[in-house]
C-alpha positions as CSV (number, residue, x, y, z in Angstrom):
1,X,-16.2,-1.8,-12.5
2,X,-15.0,-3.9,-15.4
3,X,-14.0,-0.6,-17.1
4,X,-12.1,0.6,-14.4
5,X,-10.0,-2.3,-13.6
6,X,-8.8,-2.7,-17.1
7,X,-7.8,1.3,-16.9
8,X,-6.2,0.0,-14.4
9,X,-3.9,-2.3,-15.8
10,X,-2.3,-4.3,-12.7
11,X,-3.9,-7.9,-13.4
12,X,-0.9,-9.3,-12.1
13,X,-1.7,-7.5,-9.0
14,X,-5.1,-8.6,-8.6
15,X,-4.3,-12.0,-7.5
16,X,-4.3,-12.9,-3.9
17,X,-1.0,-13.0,-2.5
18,X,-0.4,-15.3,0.6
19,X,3.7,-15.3,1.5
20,X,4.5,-16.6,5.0
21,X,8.3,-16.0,5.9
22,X,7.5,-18.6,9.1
23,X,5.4,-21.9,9.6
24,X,2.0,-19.6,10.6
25,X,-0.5,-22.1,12.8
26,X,-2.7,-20.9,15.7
27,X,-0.5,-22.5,18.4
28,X,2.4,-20.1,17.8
29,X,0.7,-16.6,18.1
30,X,-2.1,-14.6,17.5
31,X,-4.4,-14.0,14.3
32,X,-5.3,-10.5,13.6
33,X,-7.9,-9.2,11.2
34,X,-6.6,-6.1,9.6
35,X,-8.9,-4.0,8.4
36,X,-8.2,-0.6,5.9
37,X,-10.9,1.7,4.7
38,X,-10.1,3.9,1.5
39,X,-11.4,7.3,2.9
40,X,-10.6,9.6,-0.1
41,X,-12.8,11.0,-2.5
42,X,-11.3,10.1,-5.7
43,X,-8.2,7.6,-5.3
44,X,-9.0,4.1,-6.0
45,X,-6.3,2.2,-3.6
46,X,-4.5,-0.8,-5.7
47,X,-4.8,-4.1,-3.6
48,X,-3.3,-3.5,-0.2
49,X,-0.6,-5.7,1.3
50,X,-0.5,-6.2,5.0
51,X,2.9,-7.9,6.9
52,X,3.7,-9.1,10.2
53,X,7.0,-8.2,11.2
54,X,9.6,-7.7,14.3
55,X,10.1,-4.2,15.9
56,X,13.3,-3.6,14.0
57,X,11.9,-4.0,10.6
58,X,11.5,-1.1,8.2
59,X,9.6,-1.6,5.0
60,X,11.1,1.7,4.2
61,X,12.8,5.3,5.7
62,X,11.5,8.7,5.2
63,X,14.1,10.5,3.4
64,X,16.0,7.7,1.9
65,X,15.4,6.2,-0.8
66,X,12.3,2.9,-1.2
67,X,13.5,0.0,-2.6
68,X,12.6,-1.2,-6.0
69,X,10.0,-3.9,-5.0
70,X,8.1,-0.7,-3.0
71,X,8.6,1.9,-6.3
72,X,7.1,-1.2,-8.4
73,X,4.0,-0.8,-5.7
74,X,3.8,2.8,-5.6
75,X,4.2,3.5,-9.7
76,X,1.9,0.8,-10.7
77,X,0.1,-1.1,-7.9
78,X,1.9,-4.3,-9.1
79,X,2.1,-6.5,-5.4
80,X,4.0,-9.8,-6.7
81,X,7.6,-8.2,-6.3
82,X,7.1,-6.5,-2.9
83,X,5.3,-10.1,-1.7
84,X,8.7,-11.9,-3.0
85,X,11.4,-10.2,-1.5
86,X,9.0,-10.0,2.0
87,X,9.1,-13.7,1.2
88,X,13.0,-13.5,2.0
89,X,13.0,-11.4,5.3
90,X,13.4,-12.8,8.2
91,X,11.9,-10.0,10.3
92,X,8.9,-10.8,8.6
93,X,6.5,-13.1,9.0
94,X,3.8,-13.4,7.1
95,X,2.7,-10.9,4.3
96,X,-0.7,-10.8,2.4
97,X,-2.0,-9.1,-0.4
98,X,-6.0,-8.1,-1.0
99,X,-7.7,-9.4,-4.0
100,X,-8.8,-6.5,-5.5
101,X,-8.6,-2.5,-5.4
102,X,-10.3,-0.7,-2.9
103,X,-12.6,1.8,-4.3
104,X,-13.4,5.2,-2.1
105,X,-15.2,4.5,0.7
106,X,-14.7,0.6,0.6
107,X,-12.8,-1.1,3.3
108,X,-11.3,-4.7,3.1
109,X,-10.0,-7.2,5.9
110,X,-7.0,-8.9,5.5
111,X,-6.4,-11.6,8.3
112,X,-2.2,-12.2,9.3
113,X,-0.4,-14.1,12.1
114,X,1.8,-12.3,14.7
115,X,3.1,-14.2,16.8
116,X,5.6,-13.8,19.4
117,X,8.3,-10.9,18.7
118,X,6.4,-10.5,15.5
119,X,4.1,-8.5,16.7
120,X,4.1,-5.2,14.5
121,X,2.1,-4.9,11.2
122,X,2.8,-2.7,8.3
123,X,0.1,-1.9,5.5
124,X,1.3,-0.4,1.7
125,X,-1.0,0.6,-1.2
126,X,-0.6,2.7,-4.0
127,X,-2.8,5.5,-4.9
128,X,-3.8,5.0,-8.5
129,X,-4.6,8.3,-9.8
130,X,-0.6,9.3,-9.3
131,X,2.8,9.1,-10.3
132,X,3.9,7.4,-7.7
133,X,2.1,8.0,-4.1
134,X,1.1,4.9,-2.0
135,X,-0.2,5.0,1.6
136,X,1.3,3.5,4.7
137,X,0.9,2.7,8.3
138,X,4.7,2.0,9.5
139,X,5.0,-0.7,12.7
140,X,2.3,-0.4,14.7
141,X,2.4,-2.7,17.5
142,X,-1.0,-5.2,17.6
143,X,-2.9,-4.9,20.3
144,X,-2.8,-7.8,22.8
145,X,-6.3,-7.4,22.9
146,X,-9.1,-5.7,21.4
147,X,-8.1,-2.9,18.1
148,X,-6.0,-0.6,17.5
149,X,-7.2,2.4,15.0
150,X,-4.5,4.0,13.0
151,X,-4.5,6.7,10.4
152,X,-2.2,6.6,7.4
153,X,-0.9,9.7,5.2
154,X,0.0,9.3,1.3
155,X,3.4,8.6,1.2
156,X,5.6,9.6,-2.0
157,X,8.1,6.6,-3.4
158,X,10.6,9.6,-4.9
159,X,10.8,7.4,-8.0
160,X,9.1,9.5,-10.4
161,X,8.1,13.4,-11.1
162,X,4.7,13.9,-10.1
163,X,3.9,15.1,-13.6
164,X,0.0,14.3,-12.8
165,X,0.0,13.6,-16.3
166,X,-2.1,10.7,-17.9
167,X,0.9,8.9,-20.1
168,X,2.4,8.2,-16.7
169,X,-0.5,7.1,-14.5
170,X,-2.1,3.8,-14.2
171,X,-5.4,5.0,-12.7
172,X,-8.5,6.1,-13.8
173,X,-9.0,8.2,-15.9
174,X,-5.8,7.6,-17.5
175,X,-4.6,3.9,-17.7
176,X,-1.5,4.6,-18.6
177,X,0.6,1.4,-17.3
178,X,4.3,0.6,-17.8
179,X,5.3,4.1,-18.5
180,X,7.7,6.2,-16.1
181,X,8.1,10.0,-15.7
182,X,11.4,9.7,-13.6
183,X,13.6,13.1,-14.9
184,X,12.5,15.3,-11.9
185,X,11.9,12.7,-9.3
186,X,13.0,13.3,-5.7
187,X,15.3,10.6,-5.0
188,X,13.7,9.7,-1.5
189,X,10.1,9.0,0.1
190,X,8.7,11.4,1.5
191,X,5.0,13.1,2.5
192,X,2.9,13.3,-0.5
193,X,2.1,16.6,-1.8
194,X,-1.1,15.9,-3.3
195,X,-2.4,16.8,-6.4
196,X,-2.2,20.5,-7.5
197,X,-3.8,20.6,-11.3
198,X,-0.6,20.8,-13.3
199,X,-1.0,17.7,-15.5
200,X,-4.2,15.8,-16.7
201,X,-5.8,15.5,-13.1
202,X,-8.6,17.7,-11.9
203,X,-7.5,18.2,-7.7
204,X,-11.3,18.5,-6.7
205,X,-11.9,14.8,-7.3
206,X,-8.3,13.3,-7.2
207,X,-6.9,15.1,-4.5
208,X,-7.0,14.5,-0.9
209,X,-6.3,15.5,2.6
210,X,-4.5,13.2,5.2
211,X,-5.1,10.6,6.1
212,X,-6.3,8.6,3.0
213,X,-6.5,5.1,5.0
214,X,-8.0,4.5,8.3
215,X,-6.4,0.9,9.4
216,X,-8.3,-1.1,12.5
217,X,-6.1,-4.1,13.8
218,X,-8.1,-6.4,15.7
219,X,-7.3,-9.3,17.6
220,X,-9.1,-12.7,16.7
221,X,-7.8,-14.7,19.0
């Protein structure tokens, strides 16, 4: 484990992250345990960040273009910028980060307020072994009772070509961090791909087929 996380390179990231964009205390709304489970083969998931958020909030659009703080997440697994700007957002009210990556097959919890008309939660991780894919549940409404079960697909941030080569990818078995690949990149988010064998990685172990997150929101109380 220690070997892999200094492949890794996202020590920055590994911190836990705690921003709430509202006072958050139990007499306001709801807590909910959120819950994601890495159900690839071969992706090691950088620490997730889960936000609470109004029904009109979009961390980001397929076909457009993600915002820088979301490329940062998605190219390196680096959570402090995306938990800054979320910091700023009015739509959103609390955003948390895991403490560490999520290895295949591992699941963490990550408990959040949403209260009120902030009742929708988003999830974002990155997907080591690539250029630049990241998974993602999008809005989904908490459940006023009980859980909610929710895939999520790999998402692509557009940001960089998806070279699959190891200069370019954080991840094991490269640990390449810092380093961009961005002269063929799409522009826009979009599906991921997957990986296809044209660079460094091998697609029997670092590929995957959709979803690559199972998300359970629970209510606590």
């Amino acid at each position: 484990m220690n070997q892999l996380m200094s492949r890794l390179a996202i020590g920055v990231a590994l911190a836990v992250g705690l921003y709430v964009a509202a006072p958050a205390t139990a007499a306001e709304g709801q807590r909910y345990a959120v819950t994601i489970t890495n159900v690839t083969r071969g992706q090691v998931i950088t620490p997730p960040v889960v936000m609470s958020h109004t029904e009109d909030f979009r961390l980001f659009t397929p076909g457009a273009p993600a915002i820088a703080e979301l490329v940062t997440l998605a190219e390196e697994g680096a959570v402090d910028p995306l938990l800054d700007v979320l910091a700023t957002r009015p739509e959103v009210f609390e955003a948390r980060a895991a403490g560490d990556v999520l290895m295949p097959g591992a699941s963490v919890t990550i408990e959040i307020m949403a209260p009120g008309t902030y009742r929708h939660v988003t999830a974002v991780g990155m997907l080591a072994t690539t250029n630049d894919a990241f998974f993602a549940v999008r809005g989904v409404e908490a459940p006023r009772r009980g859980e909610r079960s929710v895939g999520a697909v790999a998402y692509d941030a557009g940001s960089e070509a998806n070279s699959e080569l190891c200069a370019f990818i954080p991840g094991p078995p490269c640990g390449s961090a810092g380093a961009r690949d961005t002269a063929a990149a799409e522009g826009y988010v979009h599906v991921h791909a997957g990986i296809h064998g044209g660079g460094d990685l091998v697609p029997g172990q670092h590929d995957w087929r959709n979803p690559v997150a199972e998300i359970i929101i629970r209510r606590l109380e």
